[in-house]
C-alpha positions as a Markdown table, in Angstrom:
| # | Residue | x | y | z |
|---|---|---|---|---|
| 1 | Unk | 31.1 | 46.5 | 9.2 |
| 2 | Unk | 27.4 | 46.2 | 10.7 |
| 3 | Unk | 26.5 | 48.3 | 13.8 |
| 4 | Unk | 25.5 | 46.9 | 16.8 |
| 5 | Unk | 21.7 | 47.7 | 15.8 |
| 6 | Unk | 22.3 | 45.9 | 12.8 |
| 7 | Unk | 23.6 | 42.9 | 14.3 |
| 8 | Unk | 21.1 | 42.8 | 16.6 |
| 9 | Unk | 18.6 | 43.0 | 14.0 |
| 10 | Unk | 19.8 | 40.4 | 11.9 |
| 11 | Unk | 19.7 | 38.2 | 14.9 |
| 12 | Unk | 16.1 | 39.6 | 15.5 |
| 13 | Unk | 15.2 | 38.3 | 11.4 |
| 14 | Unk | 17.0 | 34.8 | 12.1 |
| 15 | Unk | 15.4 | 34.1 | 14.8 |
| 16 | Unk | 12.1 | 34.7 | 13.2 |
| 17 | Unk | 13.6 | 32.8 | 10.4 |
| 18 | Unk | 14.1 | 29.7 | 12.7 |
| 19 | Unk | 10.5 | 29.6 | 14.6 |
| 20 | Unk | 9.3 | 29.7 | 10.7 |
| 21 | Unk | 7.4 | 33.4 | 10.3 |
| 22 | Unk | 9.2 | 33.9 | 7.0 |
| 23 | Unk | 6.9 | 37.3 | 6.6 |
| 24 | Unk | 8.8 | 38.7 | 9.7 |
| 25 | Unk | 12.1 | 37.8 | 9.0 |
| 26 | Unk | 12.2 | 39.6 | 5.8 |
| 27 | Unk | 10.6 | 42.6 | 6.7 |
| 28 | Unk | 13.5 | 42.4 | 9.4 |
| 29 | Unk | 16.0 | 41.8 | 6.9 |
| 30 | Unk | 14.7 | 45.1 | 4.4 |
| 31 | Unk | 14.8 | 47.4 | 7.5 |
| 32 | Unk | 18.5 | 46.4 | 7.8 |
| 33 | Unk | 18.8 | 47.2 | 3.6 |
| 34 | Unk | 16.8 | 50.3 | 3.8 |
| 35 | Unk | 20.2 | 51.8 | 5.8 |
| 36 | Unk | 22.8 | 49.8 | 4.6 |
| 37 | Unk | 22.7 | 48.1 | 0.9 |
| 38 | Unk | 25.6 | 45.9 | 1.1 |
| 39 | Unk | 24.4 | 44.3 | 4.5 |
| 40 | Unk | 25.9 | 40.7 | 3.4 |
| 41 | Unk | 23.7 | 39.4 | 6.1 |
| 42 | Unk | 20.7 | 40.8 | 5.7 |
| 43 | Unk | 21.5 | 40.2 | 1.7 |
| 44 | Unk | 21.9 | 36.3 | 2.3 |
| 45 | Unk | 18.9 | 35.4 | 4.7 |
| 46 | Unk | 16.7 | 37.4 | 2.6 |
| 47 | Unk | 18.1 | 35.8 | -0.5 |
| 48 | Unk | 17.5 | 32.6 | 1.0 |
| 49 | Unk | 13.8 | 33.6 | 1.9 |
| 50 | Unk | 13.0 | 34.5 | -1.3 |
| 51 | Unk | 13.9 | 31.4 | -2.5 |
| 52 | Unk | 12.4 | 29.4 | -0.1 |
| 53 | Unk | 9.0 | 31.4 | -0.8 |
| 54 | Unk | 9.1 | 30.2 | -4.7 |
| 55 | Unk | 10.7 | 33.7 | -5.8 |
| 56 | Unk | 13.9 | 32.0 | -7.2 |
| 57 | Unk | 14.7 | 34.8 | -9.3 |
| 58 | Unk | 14.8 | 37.7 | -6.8 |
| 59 | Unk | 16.7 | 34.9 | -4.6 |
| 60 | Unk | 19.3 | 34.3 | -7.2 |
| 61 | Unk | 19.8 | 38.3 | -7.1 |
| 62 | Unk | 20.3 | 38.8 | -3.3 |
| 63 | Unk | 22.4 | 35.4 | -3.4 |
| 64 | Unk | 24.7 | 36.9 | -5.8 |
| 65 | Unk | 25.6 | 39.8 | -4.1 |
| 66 | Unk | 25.9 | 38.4 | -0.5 |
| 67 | Unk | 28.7 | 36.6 | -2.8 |
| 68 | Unk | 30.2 | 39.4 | -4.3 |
| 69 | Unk | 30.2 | 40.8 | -0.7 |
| 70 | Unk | 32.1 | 37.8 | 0.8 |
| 71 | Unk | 33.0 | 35.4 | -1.5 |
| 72 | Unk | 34.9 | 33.3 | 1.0 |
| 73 | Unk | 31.3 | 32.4 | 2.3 |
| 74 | Unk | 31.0 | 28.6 | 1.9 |
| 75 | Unk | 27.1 | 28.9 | 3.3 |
| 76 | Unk | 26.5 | 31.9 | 0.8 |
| 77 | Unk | 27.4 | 29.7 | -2.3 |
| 78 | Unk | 26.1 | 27.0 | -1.0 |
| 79 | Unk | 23.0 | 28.7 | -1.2 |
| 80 | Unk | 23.4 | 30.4 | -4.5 |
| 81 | Unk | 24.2 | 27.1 | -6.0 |
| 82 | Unk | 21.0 | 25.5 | -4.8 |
| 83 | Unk | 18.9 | 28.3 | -6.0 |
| 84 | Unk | 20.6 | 28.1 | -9.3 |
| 85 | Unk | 20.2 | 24.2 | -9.4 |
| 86 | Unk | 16.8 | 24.5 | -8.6 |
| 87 | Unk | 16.2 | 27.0 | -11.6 |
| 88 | Unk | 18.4 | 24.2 | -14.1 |
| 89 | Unk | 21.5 | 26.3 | -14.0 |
| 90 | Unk | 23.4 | 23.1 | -14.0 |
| 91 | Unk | 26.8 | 24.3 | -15.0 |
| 92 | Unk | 26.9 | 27.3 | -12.7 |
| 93 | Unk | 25.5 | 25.3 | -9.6 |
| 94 | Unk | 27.7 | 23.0 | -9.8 |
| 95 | Unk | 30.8 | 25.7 | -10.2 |
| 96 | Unk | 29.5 | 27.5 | -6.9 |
| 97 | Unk | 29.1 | 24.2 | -4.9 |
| 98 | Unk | 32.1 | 23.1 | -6.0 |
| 99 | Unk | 33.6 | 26.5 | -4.4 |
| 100 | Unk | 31.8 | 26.0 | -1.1 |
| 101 | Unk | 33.2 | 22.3 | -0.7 |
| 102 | Unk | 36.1 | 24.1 | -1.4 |
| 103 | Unk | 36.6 | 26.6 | 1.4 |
| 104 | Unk | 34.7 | 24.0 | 3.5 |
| 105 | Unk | 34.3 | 20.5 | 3.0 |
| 106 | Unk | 32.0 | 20.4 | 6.3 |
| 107 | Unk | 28.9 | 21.8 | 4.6 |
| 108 | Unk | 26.8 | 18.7 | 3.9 |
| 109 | Unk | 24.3 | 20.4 | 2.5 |
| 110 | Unk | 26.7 | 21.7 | -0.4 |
| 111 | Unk | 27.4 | 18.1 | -1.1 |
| 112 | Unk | 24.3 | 16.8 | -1.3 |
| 113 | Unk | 22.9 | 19.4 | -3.7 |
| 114 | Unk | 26.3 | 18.9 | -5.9 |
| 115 | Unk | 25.4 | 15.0 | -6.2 |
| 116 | Unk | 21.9 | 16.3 | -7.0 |
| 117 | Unk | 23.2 | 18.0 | -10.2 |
| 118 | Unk | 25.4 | 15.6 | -10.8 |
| 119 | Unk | 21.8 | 13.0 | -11.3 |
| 120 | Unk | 20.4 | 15.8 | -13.1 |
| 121 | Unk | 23.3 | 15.1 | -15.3 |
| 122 | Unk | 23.2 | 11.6 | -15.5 |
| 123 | Unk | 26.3 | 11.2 | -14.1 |
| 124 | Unk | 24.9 | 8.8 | -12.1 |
| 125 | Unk | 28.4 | 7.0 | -10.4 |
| 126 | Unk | 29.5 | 10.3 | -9.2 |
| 127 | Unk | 25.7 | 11.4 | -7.7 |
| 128 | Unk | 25.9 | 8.1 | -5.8 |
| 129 | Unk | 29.2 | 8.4 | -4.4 |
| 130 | Unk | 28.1 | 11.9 | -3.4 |
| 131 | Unk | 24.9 | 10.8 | -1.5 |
| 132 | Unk | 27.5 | 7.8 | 0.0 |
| 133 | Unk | 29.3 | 10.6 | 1.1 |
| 134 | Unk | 26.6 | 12.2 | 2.8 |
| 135 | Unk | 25.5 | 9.3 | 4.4 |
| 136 | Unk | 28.6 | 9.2 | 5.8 |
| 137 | Unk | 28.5 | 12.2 | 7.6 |
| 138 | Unk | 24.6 | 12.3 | 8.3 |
| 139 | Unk | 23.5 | 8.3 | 8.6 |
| 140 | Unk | 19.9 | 9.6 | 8.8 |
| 141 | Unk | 19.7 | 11.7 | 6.0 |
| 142 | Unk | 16.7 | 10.7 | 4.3 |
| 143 | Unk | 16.9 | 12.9 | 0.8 |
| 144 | Unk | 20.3 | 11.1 | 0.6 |
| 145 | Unk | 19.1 | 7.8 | 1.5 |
| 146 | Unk | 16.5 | 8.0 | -1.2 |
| 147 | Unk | 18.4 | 9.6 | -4.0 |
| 148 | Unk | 20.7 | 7.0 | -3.3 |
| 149 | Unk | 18.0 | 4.2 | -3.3 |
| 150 | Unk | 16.5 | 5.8 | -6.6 |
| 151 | Unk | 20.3 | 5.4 | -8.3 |
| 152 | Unk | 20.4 | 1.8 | -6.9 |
| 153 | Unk | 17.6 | 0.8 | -8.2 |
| 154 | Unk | 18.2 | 2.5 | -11.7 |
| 155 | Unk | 21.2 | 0.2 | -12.3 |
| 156 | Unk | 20.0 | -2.9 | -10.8 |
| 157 | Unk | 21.0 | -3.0 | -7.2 |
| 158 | Unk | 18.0 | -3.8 | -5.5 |
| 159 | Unk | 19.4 | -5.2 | -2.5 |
| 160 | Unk | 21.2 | -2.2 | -1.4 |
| 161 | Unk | 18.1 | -0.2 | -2.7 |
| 162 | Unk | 15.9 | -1.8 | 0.4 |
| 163 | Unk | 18.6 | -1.4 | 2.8 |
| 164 | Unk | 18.4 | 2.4 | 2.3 |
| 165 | Unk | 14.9 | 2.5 | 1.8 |
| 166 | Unk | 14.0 | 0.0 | 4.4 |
| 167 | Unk | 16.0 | 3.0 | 7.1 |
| 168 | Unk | 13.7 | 5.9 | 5.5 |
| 169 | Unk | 10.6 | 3.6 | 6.3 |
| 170 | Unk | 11.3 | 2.3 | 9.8 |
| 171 | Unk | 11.6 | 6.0 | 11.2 |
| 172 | Unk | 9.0 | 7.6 | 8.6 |
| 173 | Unk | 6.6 | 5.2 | 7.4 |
| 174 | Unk | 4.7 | 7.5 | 5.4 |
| 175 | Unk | 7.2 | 9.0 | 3.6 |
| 176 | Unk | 5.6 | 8.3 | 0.0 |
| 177 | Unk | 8.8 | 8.5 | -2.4 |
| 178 | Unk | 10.1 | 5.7 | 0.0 |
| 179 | Unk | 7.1 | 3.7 | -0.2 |
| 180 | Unk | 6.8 | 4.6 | -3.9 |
| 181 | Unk | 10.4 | 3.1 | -4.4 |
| 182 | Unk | 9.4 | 0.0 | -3.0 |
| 183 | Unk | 6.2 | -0.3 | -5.5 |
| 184 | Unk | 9.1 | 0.3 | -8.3 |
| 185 | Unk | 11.5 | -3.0 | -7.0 |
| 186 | Unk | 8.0 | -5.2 | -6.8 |
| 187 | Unk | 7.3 | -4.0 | -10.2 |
| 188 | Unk | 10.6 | -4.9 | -11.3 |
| 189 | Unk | 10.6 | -8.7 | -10.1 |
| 190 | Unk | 7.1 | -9.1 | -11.2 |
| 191 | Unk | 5.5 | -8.8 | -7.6 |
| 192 | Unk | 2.2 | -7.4 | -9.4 |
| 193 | Unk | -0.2 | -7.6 | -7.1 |
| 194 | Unk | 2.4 | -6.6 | -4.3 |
| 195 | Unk | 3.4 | -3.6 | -6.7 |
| 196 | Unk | -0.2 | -2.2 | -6.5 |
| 197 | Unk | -1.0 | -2.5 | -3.0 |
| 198 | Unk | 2.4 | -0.4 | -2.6 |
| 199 | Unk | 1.3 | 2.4 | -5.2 |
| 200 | Unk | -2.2 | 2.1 | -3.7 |
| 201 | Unk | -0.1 | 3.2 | -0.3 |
| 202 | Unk | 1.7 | 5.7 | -1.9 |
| 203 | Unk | -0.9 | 7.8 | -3.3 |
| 204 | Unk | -3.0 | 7.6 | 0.1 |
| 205 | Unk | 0.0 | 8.7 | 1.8 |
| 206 | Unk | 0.3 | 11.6 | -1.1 |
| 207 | Unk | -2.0 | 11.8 | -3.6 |
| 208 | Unk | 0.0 | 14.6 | -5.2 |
| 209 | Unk | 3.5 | 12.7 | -6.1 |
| 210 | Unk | 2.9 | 12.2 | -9.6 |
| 211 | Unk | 5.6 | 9.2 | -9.9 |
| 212 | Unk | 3.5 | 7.0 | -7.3 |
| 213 | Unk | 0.6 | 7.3 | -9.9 |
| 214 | Unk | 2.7 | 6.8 | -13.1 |
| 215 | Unk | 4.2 | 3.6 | -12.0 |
| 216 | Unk | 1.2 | 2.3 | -10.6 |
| 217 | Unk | -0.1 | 3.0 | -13.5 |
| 218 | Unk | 2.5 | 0.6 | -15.4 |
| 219 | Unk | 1.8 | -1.9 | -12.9 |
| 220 | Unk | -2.2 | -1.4 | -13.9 |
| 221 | Unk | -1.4 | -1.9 | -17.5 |
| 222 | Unk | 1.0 | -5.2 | -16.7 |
| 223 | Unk | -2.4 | -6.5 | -14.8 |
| 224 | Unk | -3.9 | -5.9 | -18.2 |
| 225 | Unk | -6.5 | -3.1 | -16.0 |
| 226 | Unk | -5.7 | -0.8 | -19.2 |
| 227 | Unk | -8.6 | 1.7 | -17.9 |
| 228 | Unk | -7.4 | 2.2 | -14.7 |
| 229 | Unk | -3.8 | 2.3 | -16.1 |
| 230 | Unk | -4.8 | 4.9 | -18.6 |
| 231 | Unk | -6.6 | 6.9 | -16.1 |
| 232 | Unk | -3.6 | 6.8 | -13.4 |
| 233 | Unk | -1.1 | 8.2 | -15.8 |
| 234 | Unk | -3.8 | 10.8 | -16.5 |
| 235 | Unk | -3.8 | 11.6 | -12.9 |
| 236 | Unk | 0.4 | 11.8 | -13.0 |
| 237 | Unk | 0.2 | 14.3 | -16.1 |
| 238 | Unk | -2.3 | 16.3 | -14.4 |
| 239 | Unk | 0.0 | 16.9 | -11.5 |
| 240 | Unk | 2.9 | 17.1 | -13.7 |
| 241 | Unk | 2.1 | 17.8 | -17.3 |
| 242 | Unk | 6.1 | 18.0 | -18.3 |
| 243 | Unk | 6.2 | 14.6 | -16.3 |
| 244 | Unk | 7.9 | 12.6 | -19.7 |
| 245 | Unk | 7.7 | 9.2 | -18.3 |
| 246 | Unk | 4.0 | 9.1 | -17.7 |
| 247 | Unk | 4.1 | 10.8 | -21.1 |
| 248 | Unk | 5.5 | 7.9 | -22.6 |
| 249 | Unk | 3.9 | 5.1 | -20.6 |
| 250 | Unk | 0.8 | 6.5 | -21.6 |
| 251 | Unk | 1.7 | 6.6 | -25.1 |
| 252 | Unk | 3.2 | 3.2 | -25.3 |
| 253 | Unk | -0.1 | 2.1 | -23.8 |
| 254 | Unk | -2.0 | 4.2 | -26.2 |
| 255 | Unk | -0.7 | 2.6 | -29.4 |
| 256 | Unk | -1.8 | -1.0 | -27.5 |
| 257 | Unk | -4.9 | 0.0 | -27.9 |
| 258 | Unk | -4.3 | 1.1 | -31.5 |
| 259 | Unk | -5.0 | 5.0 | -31.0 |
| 260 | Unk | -1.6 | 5.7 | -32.9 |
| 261 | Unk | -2.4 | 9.4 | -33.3 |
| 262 | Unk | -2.7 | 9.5 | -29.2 |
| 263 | Unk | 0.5 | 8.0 | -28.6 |
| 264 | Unk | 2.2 | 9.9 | -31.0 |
| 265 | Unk | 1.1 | 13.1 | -29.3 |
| 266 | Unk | 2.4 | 11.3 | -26.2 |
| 267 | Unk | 5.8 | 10.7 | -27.6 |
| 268 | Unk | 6.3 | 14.1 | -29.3 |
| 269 | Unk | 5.1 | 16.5 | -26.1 |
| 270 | Unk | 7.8 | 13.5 | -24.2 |
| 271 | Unk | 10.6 | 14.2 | -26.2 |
| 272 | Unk | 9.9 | 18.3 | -26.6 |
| 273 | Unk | 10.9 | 17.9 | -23.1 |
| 274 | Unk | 13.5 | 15.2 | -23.3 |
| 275 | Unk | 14.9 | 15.1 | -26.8 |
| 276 | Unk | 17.3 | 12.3 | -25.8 |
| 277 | Unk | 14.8 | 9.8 | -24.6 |
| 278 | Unk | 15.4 | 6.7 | -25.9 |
| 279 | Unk | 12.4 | 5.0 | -25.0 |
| 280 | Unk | 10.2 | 7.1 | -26.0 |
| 281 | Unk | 12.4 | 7.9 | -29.7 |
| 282 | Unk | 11.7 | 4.1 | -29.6 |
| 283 | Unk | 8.1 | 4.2 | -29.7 |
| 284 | Unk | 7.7 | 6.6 | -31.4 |
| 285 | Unk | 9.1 | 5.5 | -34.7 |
| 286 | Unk | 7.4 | 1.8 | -33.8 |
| 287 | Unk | 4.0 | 4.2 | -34.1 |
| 288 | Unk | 4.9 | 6.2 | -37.5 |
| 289 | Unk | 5.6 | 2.5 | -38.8 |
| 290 | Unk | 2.2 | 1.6 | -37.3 |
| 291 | Unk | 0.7 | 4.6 | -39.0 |
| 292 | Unk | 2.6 | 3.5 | -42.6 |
| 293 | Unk | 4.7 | 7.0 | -42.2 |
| 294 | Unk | 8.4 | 7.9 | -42.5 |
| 295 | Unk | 10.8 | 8.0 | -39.4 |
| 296 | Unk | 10.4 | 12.2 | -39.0 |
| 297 | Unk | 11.3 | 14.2 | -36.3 |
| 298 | Unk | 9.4 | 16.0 | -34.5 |
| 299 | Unk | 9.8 | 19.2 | -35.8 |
| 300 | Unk | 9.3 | 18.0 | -39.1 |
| 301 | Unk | 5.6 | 16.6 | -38.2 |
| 302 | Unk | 4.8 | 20.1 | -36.8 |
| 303 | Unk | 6.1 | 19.1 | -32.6 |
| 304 | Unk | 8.8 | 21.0 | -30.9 |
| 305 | Unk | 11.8 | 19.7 | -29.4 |
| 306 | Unk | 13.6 | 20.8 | -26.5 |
């Protein structure tokens, strides 16, 4: 059992934790682990530090044995499974949020990264009924909202897409995936000229979020603006060069243009990353037949897969 000293200090590092020096709170949280090792305290906040700081590896580490130390702790495996769906441990997040719902079903966040893996799954009905169920309990809950609003308009709800995306908007106008989701339903009904002054929003907003300038890209090359389309989803893969949509868009625009060996680079690095694409399996045997070869596989042209 921690001493008083220890308890003190770990209130010491969370409150550091909370006013946002980082830096302090785990220096705090090592003096506690310098004296006592299995500190589950100390072991979780600093596990959850190291994780927020990028260090997912070391935070996975600490997160495990805060477990091991108190395995009845919904927040600690809440936590662990986060980390571990943020490092694409999809399996064994989902095990360990499904424990923390478990011993306590209260613990939003556990349900909202569970319905998170669940997308990354494409088990799409059950990562909707997971952010419904969020919503539920937190109205406002605008990673929720959106993941929601990204489902909805996946499988053709637009309607209820704009409800949830029109709440995001009204309290954060500049939230760019929300403005960016918008772009995607004008794109969809054919609202081109709409569509683009929504992406154009989007990447003044954020000029970082990658999807913004893939799909304004597509709405470019619908405009026939097949420069500016090109060089868009050029600006996507530079921010994301794993990003295998704008991979494929700028394939499929590629071959357009007749540059079949292009695309084809486009569709082989898109399906190294996604071997299942359909899409972009698609186009690429529509470009080998373009190019007068065989239907190969990647790895049998010299690409890697997965």
């Amino acid at each position: 059992m921690p001493s008083v000293s220890q308890s003190k200090d770990l209130e010491r590092a969370g409150a550091l934790l909370r006013i946002g020096d980082m830096a302090g709170a785990a220096r705090a949280c090592k003096a506690i682990l310098e004296t006592d090792k299995e500190n589950f305290g100390a072991l979780h906040m600093l596990g959850v530090i190291e994780a927020q700081s990028g260090r997912l590896s070391n935070g996975e580490r600490l997160l495990h044995d805060a477990v091991r130390l108190n395995p009845q702790s919904g927040e600690a495996l809440t936590d662990l499974g986060t980390v571990m769906f943020l490092r694409g441990q999809a399996t064994e997040a989902l095990a360990n949020l499904d424990k923390a719902i478990a011993i306590n079903p209260g613990i939003v966040n556990a349900i909202f990264y569970r319905a998170n893996v669940l997308l990354g799954l494409n088990r799409m009905a059950e990562a909707l009924e997971g952010f419904e169920e969020v919503l539920r309990r937190e109205p406002n809950h605008f990673g929720a909202l959106q993941n929601a609003a990204d489902i909805l308009i996946e499988i053709g709800l637009i309607g209820d897409a704009d409800v949830k995306l029109d709440r995001i908007i009204s309290r954060a106008p500049d939230f760019a995936p929300a403005v960016e989701a918008k772009g995607r339903i004008l794109l969809r009904q054919d609202k081109l000229d709409q569509a683009m002054a929504t992406f154009d929003k989007a990447v003044a907003i954020d000029a970082k979020f990658p999807t913004s300038w893939s799909n304004r890209g597509l709405a470019l090359a619908k405009l026939k603006r097949n420069d500016e389309a090109l060089a868009s989803f050029d600006r996507a893969l530079t921010l994301a060069p794993n990003y295998p949509e704008a991979l494929n868009h700028k394939g499929t625009l590629l071959h357009a243009f007749g540059r079949y060996d292009e695309a084809l680079v486009c569709f082989d690095k898109a399906l190294a990353i996604r071997p299942d694409y359909t899409d972009a399996l698609r186009n690429r045997q529509e470009t080998l037949e373009a190019l007068g070869r065989n239907g190969a596989t990647p790895d049998s042209q010299g690409g890697k897969t997965g």
